[in-house]
C-alpha positions as CSV (number, residue, x, y, z in Angstrom):
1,X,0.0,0.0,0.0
2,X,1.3,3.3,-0.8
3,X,0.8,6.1,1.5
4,X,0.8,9.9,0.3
5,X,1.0,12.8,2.4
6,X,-1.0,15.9,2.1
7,X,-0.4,18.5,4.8
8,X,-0.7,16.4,8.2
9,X,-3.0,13.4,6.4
10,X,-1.3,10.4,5.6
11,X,-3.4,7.9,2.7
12,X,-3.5,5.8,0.1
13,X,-5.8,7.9,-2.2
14,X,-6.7,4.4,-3.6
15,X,-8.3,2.8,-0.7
16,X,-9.7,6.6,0.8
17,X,-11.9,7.4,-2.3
18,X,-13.7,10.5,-1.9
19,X,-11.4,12.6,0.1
20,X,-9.4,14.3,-2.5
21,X,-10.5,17.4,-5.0
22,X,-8.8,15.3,-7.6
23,X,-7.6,11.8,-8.9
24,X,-4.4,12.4,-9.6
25,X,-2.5,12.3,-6.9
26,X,1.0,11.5,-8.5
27,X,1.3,13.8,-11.8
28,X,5.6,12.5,-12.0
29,X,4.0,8.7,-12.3
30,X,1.5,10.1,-14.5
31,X,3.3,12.1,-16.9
32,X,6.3,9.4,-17.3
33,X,3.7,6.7,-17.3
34,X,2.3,8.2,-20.3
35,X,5.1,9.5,-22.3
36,X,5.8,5.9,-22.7
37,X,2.2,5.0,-24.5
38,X,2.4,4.0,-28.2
39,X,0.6,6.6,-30.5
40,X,-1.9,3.5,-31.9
41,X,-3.3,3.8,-28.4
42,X,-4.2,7.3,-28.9
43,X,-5.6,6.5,-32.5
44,X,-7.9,4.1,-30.9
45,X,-9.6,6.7,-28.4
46,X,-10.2,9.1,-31.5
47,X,-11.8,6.0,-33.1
48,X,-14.1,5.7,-30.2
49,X,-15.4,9.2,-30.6
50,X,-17.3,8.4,-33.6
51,X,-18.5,4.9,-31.9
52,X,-20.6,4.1,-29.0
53,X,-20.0,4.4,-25.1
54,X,-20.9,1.1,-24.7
55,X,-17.9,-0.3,-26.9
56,X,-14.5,-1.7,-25.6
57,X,-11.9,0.4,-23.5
58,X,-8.4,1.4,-25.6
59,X,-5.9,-0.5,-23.6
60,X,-2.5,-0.1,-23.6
61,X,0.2,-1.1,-20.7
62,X,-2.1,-1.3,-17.8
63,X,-3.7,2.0,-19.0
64,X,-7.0,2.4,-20.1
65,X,-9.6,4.9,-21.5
66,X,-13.1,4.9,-20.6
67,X,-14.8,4.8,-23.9
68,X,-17.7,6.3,-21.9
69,X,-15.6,9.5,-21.6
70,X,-14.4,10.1,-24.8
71,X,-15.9,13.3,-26.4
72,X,-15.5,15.7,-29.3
73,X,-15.0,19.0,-28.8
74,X,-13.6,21.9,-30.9
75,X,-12.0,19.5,-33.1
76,X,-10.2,18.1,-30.1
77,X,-10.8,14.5,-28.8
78,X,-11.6,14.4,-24.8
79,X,-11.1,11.2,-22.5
80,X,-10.6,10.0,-19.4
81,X,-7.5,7.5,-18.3
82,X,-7.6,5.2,-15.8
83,X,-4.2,3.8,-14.3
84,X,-3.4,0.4,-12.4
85,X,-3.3,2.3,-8.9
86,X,-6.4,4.1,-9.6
87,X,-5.1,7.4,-10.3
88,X,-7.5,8.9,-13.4
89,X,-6.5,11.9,-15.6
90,X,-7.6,13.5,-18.8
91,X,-6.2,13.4,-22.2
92,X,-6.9,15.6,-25.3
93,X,-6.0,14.6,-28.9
94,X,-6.1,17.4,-31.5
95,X,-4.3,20.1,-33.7
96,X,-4.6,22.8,-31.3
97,X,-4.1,22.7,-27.2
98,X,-7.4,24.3,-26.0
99,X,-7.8,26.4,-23.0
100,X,-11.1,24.4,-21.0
101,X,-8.6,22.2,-19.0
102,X,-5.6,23.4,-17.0
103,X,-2.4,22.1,-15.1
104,X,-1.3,20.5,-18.3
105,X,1.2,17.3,-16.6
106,X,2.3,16.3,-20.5
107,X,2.4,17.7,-24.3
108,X,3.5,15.1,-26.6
109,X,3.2,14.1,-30.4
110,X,0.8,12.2,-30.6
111,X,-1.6,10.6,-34.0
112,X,-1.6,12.4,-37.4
113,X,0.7,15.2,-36.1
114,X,-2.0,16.1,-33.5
115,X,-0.8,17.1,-30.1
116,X,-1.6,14.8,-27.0
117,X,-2.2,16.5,-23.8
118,X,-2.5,15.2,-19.8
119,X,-4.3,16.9,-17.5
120,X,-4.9,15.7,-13.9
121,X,-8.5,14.7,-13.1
122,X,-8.5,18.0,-10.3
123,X,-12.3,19.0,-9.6
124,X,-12.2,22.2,-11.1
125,X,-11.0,19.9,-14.4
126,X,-14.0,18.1,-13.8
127,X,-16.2,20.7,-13.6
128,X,-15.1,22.2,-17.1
129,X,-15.1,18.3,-18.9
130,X,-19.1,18.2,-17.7
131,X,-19.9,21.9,-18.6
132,X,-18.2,22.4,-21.5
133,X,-17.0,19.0,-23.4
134,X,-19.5,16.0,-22.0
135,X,-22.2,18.3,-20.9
136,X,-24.5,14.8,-20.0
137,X,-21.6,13.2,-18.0
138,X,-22.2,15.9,-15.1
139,X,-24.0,16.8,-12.2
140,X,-27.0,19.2,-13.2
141,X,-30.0,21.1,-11.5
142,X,-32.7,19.4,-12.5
143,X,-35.8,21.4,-11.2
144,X,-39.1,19.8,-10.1
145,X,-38.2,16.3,-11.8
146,X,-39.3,13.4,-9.3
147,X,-35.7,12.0,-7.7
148,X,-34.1,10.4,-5.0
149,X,-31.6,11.4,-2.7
150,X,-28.8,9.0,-2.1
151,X,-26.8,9.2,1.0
152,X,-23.8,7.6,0.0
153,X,-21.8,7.6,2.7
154,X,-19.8,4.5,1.3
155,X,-19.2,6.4,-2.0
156,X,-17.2,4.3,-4.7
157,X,-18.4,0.9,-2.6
158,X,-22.6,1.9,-3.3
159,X,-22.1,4.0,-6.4
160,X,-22.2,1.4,-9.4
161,X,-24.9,-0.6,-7.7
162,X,-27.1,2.8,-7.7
163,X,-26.0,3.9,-11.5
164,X,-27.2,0.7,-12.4
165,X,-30.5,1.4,-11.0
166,X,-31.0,5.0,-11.8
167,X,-29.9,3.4,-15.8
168,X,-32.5,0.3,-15.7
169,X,-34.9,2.3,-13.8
170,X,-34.5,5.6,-16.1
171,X,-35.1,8.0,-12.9
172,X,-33.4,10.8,-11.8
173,X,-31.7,11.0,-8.3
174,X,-28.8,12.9,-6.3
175,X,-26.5,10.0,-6.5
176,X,-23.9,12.7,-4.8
177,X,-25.6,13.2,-1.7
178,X,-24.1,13.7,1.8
179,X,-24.1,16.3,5.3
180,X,-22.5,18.5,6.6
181,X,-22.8,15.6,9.3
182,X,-21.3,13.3,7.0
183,X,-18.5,15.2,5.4
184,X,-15.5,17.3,6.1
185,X,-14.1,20.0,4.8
186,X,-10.7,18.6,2.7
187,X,-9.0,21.4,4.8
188,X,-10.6,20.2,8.0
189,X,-7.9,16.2,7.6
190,X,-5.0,18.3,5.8
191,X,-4.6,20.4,8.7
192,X,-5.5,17.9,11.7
193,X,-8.1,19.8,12.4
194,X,-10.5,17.7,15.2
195,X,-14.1,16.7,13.8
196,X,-16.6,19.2,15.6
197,X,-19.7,17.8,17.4
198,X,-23.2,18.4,16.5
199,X,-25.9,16.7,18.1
200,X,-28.6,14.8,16.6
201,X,-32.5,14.6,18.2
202,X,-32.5,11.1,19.8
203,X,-29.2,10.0,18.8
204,X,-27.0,12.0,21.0
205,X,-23.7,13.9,19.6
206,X,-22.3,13.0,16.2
207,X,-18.9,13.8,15.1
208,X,-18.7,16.2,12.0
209,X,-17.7,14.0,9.1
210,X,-18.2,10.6,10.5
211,X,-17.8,8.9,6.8
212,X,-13.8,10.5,6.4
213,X,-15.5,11.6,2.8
214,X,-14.8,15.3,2.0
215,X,-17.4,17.8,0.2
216,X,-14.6,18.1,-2.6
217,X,-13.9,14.8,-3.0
218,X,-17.4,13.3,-2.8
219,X,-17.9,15.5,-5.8
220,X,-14.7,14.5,-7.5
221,X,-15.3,10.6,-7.0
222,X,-18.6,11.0,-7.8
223,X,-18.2,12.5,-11.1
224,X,-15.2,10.4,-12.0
225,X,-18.0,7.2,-11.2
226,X,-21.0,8.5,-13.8
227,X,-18.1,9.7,-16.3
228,X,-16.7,5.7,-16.3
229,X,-20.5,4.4,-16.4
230,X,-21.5,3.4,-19.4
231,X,-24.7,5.1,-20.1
232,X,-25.8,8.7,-19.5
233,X,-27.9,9.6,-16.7
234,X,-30.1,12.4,-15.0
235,X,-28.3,13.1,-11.6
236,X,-27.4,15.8,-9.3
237,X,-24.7,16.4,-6.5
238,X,-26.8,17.6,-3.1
239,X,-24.8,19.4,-0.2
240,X,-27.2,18.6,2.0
241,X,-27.8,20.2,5.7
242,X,-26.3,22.7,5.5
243,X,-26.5,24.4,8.7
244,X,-27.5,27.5,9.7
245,X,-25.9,27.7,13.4
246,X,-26.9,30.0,16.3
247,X,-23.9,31.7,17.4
248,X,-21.1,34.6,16.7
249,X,-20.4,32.2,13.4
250,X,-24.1,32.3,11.9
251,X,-23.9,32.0,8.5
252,X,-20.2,32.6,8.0
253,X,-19.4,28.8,8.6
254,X,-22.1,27.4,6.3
255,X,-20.5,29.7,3.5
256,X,-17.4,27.5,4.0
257,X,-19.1,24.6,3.2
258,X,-20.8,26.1,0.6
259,X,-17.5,27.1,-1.0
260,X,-15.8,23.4,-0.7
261,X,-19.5,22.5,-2.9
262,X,-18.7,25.1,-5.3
263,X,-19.2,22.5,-8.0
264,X,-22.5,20.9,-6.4
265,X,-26.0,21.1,-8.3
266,X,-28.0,21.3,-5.1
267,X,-27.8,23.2,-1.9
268,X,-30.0,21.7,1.0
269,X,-29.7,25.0,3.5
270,X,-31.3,23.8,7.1
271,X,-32.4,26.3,9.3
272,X,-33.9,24.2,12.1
273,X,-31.3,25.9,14.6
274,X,-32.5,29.1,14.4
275,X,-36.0,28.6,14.3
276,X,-38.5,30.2,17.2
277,X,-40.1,27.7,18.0
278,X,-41.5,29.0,21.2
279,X,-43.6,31.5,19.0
280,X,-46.3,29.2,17.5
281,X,-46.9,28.6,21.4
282,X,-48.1,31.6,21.8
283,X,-51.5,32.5,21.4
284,X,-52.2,36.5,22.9
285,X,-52.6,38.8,20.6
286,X,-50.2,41.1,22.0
287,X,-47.4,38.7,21.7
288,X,-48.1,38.3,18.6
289,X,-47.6,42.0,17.6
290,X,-44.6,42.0,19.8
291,X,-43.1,39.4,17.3
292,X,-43.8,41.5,14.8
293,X,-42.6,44.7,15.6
294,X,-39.6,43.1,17.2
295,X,-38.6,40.7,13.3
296,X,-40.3,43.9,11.4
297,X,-39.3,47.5,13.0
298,X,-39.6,49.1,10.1
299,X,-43.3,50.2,10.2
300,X,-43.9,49.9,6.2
301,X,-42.6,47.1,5.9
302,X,-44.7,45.5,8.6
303,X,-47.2,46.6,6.7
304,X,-46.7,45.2,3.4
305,X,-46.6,42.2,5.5
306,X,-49.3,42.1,6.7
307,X,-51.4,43.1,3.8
308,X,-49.6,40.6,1.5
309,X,-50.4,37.3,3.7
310,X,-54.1,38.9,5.4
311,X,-54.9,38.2,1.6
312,X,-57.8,35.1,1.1
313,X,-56.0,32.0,-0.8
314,X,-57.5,28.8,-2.9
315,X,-57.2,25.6,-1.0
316,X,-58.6,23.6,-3.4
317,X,-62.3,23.8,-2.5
318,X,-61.8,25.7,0.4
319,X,-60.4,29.2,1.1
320,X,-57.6,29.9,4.2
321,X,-57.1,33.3,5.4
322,X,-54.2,34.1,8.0
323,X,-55.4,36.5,10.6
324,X,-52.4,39.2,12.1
325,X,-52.0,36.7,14.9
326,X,-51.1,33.9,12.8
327,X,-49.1,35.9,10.8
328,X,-47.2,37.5,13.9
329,X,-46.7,33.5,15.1
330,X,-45.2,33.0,11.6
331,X,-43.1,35.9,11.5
332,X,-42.2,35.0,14.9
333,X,-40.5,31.2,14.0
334,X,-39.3,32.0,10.5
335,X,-38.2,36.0,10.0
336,X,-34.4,35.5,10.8
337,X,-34.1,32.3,9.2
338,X,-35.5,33.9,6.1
339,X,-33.2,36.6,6.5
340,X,-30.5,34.2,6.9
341,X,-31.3,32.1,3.8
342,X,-31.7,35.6,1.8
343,X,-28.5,36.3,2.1
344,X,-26.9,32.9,1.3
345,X,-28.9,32.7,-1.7
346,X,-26.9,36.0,-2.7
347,X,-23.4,34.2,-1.7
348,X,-24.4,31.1,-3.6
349,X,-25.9,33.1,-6.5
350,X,-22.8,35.1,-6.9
351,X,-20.0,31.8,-6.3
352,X,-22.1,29.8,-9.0
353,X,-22.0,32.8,-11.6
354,X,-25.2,31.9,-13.9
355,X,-24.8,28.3,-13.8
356,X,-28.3,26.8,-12.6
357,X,-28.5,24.9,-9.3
358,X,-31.7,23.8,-7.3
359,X,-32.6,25.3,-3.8
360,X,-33.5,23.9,-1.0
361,X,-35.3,25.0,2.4
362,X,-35.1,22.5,5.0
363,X,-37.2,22.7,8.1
364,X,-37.9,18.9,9.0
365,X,-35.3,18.7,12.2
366,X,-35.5,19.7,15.2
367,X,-33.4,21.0,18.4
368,X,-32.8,18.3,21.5
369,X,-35.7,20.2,23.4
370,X,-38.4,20.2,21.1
371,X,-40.2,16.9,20.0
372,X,-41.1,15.8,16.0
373,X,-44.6,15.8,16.9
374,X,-44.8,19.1,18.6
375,X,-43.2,21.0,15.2
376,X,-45.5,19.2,12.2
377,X,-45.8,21.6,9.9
378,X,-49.0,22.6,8.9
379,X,-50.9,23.4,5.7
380,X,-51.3,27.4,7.1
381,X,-47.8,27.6,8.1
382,X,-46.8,25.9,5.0
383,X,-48.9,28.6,3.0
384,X,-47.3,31.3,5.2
385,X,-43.8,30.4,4.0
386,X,-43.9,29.8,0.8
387,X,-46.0,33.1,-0.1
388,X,-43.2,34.5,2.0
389,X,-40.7,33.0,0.2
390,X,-42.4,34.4,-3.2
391,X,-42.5,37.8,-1.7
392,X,-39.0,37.5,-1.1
393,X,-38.1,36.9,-4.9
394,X,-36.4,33.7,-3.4
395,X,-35.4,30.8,-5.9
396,X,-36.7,28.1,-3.4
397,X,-37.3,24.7,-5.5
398,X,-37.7,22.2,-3.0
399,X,-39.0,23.0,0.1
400,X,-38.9,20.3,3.0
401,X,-41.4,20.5,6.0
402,X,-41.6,18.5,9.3
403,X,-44.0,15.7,8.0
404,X,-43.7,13.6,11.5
405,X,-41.1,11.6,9.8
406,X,-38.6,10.0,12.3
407,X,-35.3,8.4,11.9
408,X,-35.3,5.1,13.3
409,X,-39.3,4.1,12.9
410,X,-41.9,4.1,10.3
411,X,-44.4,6.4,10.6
412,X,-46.3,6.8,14.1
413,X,-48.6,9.6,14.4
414,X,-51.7,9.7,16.6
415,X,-53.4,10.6,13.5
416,X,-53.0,7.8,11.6
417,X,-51.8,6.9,8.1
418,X,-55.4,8.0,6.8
419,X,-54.7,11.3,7.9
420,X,-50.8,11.8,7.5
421,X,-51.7,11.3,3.4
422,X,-54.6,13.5,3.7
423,X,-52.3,16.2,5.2
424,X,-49.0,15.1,2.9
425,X,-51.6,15.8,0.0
426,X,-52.5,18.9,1.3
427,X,-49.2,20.6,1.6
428,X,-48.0,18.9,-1.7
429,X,-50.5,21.0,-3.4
430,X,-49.6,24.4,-1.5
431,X,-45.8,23.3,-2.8
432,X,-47.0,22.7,-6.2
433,X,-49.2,25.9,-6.6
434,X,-45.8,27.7,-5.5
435,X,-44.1,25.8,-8.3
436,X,-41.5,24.2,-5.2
437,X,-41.4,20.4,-5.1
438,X,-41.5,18.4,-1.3
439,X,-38.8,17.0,-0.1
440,X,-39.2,13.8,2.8
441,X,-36.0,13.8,4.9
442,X,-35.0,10.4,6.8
443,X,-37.0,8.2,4.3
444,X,-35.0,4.9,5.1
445,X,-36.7,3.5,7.9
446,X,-40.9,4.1,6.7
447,X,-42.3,1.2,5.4
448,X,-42.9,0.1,1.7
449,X,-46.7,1.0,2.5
450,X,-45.6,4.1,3.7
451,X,-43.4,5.3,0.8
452,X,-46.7,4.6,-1.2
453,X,-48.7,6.5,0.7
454,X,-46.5,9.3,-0.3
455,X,-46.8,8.5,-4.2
456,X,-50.4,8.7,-3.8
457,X,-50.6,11.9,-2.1
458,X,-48.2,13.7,-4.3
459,X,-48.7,11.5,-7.3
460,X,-45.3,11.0,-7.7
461,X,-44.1,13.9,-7.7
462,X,-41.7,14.1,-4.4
463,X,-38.3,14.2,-4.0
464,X,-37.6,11.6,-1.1
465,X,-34.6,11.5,0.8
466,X,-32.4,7.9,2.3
467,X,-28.9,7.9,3.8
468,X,-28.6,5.0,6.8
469,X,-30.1,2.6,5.5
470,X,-27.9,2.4,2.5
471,X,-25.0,1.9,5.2
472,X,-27.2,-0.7,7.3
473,X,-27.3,-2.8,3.5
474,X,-23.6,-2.6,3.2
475,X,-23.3,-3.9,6.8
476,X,-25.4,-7.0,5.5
477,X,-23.4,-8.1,2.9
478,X,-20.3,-7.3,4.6
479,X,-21.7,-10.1,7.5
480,X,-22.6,-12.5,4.7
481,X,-19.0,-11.9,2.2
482,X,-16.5,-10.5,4.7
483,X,-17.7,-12.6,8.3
484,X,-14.6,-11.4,9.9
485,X,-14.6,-8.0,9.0
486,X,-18.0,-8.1,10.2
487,X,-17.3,-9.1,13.7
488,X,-14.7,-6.6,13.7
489,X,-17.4,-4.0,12.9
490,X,-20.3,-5.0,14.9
491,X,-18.0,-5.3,18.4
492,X,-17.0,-1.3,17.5
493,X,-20.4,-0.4,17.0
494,X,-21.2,-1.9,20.3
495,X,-18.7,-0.1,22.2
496,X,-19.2,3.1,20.3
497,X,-23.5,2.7,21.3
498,X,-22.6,1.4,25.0
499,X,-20.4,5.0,25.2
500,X,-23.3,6.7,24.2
501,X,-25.7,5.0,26.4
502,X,-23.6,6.0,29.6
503,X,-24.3,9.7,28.8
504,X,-28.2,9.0,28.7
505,X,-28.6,9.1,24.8
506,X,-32.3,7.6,24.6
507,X,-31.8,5.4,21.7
508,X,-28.7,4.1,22.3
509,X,-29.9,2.6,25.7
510,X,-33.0,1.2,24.2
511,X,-31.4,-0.4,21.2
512,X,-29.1,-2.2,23.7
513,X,-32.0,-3.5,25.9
514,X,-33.6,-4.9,22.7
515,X,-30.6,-7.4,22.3
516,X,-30.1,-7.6,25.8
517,X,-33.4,-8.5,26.0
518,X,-33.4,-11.1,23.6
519,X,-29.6,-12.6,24.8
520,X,-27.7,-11.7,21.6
521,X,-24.9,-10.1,23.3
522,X,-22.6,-12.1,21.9
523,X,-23.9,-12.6,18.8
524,X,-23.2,-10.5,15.9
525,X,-25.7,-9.6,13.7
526,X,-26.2,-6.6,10.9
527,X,-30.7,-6.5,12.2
528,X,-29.2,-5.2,15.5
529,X,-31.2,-2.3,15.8
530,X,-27.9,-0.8,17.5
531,X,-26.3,-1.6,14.6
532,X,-28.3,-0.1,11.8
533,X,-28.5,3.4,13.4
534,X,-25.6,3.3,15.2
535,X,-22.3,1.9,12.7
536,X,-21.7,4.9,11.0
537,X,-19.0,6.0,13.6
538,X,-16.4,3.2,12.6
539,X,-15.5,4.1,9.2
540,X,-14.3,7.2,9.3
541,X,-13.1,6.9,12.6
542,X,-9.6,9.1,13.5
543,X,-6.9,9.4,16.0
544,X,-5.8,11.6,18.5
545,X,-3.5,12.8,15.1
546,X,-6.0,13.2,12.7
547,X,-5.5,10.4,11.1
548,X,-8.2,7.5,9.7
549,X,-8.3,4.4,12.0
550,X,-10.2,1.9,10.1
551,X,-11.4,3.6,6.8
552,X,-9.0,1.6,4.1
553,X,-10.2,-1.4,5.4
554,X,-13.9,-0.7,3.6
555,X,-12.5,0.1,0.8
556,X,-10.1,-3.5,0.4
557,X,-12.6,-6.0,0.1
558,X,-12.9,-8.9,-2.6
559,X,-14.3,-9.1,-5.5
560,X,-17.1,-11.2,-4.5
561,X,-18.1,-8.2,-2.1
562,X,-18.1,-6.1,-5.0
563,X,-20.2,-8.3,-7.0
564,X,-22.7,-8.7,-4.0
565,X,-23.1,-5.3,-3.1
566,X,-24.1,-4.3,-6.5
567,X,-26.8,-6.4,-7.1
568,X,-28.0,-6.0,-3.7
569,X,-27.7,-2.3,-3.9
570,X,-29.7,-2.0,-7.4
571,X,-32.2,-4.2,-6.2
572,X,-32.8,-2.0,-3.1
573,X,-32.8,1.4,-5.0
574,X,-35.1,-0.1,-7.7
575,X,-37.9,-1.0,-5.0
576,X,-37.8,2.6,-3.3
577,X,-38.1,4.0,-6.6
578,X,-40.6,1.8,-7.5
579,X,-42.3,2.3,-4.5
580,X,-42.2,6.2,-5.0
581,X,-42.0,6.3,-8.8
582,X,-43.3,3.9,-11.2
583,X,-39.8,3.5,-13.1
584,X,-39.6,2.3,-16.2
585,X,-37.5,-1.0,-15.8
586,X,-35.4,-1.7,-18.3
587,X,-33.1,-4.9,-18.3
């Protein structure tokens, strides 16, 4: 194994996938490894610009081309190269060097007295290959089109098991999908910076960047994946949760992640921090006006405010009317969030530069204090923001509201499943109206009846959200391929949940009692409900130096693994689309 330092991180890029802005992390290899090519190898890739991207890979001395990748452009031939340590980098082919790609590591002669250039595979390279020469290859904003959102939080392990499905399916999805949560910053493991802590409702605190993946190099791996598939597809790259924190730092940190997802098609901003939730409590009018003149000083524009949502709206067959202590409530919970999401809609506007993206408002977590069922969101509220949020002039396309969706259950509302699609319905058409699509958060653990329920109510048109789960299926076919590993694994996650039990995390303690209960202490096992919600800390796992304890070790596995996973993992995405959906199949 070769190890590579960058800053204070020591890793083999080749089993740590998604942690570097690039995939080239040798350009000496790279360049001499190439100046050694023959020049038929170079005539076959042009060959395979006029052919299909299903047709054999160029091969030459261990080195191959994705035929996939190769593209015309500007009389210039584009592909990718893939090396025997897993390094990638580009190559152009034509009369004239162009100017789309930088960092040139080699100019040679090359076919036909054309020139033969090498660029590394760096994400800003990426970026230019998918929005300038293989426009279909990248990560796009894709508007109110039906997806899912994949988690991946095992990147290149779950990604060709997903293409696969998103290809035979013919859906759309956000195969590059992770939190702030989940990912660090690539600056965050080059300096040896510690993970920060957040804390999650029920599950107690969760290091910042649990999976080792990087916003940048999710991206980059992520890209590098769909350009090798061998068949276009409709996807996007989500930075999802993005935080909006209380505190001197406010929005200033969640513009540093938005910065490291530059390149990203989707920006999930979450505001659930600095909500009031203490307002829709209230119920005196003079409260209420006390919000309001506290959020809206300005007398004006209190006002206009006021007049705008007072107005009488359609609900279908009936007619809802906010009265100025509803609206004062409203203003109450969501007037600084609002303002905080105004002005990193400016900040992302400005970083993306015209290129299209999708928007997100996410609402659907809550604080430690305040309980799921206390904070449903409901069709008047949902009206209130949303008309808000068109006042505003804010580009909002997805919008994602407290539904009484829990990680960890299926759905358990006193009201029933009757009622929760009656109201999903409901606020789906409120969404529509507004031209903003739904968004269900923390979709992996509701049932397949469930899932339907939300097809139903929105017809299909949702955008539906799974992360865990994902993980919890890779745990099952690591127990059934890689047993050892496995045991390895589960006695971690044990220790990691019996740590979090001693400080009084609720669900830690009960999982625990459930195999207590049953006397499977010492018996491993990926349905440990401990397991499923709890095995995320392992694999990105670092030391006291910042650097990965056990994280190559998931990405070493045999080739039966590999085989596994992806047909297990194509299956699974196929029945939650399906589920959600209708997809076409196509085998």
């Amino acid at each position: 194994m070769a190890t590579y330092s960058f800053g204070k991180l020591q890793i083999d890029p080749a089993t740590n996938p998604s942690v570097l802005d690039t995939g080239t992390w040798d350009a000496e290899k790279i360049a001499s490894l190439c100046k050694k090519l023959p020049t038929s190898f170079y005539e076959e890739i042009v060959q395979r610009s006029n052919g299909r991207q299903t047709d054999p890979n160029p091969v030459a001395q261990e080195i191959a081309c994705h035929t996939a990748s190769v593209a015309l452009h500007g009389g210039a031939v584009y592909g990718m190269l893939e090396f025997a340590d897993k390094q990638t980098a580009f190559v152009m082919i034509g009369s004239e060097v162009q100017d789309i790609l930088d960092q040139a590591l080699l100019t040679t002669n090359g076919p036909d007295n054309k020139k033969v250039v090498i660029y590394p595979t760096t994400a800003r390279n990426l970026h230019a290959y998918t929005r300038r020469i293989n426009i279909r290859k990248g990560p796009r904003a894709l508007g109110a089109i039906p997806r899912l959102g994949i988690g991946v939080r095992h990147s290149q392990t779950v990604w060709p098991g997903i293409m696969s499905a998103m290809y035979k399916g013919d859906f759309s999805a956000n195969s590059i999908q992770n939190s702030v949560r989940e990912l660090h910053l690539l600056d965050t493991l080059v300096s040896g910076t510690p993970s920060r802590v957040n804390h999650l409702f029920s599950f107690g605190p969760v290091k910042e960047g649990h999976t080792g993946s990087t916003f940048e190099g999710l991206y980059t791996q992520g890209v590098l994946e769909a350009i090798k598939f061998p068949e276009f597809l409709r996807y996007g790259a989500d930075a999802d949760h993005l935080q909006v924190k209380r505190g001197s730092e406010g929005i200033e940190r969640t513009k540093k992640f938005i910065d490291a997802a530059r390149y990203y098609s989707f920006y999930t901003l979450d505001v659930s921090d600095i909500l009031d939730y203490a307002s829709l409590t209230t119920f005196s009018s003079k409260q209420s006006v006390e919000y309001l003149e506290s959020c809206i000083p300005n007398q004006a524009l209190r006002s206009d405010v006021l007049w705008y949502h007072k107005k009488k709206k359609s609900l279908g067959k009936q007619y809802l009317q906010l009265d100025e202590g509803q609206i004062g409530r409203f203003v109450g919970k969501y007037w600084h969030a609002l303002d905080a999401i105004e002005k990193l809609y400016q900040y992302i506007d400005t970083l993306k530069d015209g290129e299209a993206y999708d928007l997100e408002l996410s609402i659907d977590e809550n604080p430690p204090h305040v309980k799921t069922f206390d904070t449903i969101t409901t069709p008047a509220e949902l009206l209130f923001l949303v008309d808000e949020i068109r006042r505003r002039g804010l580009p909002i396309t997805h919008l994602a509201p407290n539904f009484g969706v829990e990680k960890g259950v299926d759905y358990r509302g006193a009201d029933g499943l009757g009622m929760f699609e009656q109201r999903v319905g409901t606020l789906h058409k409120i969404a529509s109206e507004h031209n903003m699509m739904l968004d269900c958060h923390s979709g992996d653990d509701l049932s397949r009846e469930t899932r339907r329920l939300f097809k139903r109510a929105t017809r299909g048109n949702i955008h539906f959200k799974i992360s865990p789960s994902l993980q919890s299926l890779v745990g099952e076919v690591v127990e059934k391929v890689e047993p050892e590993f496995f045991r390895f694994w589960w006695k971690d996650t044990l220790r990691h949940t019996k740590e979090l039990a001693q400080m009084g995390v609720p669900f830690a303690i009960h999982s625990l009692n459930l195999v207590k209960w049953a006397g499977e202490m010492d018996k491993p096992s990926s349905k440990h409900l401990f397991f499923k919600e709890f095995c995320y800390a392992t694999l990105g796992e670092r030391d006291e130096l910042g650097q990965f304890v056990n994280r190559d070790k998931f990405y070493s596995f045999s080739s039966d693994f590999k085989t596994e996973m992806d047909a297990v993992m194509e299956e699974r995405i196929l029945e939650v689309a399906g589920d959600l959906f209708e997809p076409k199949i196509s085998l």
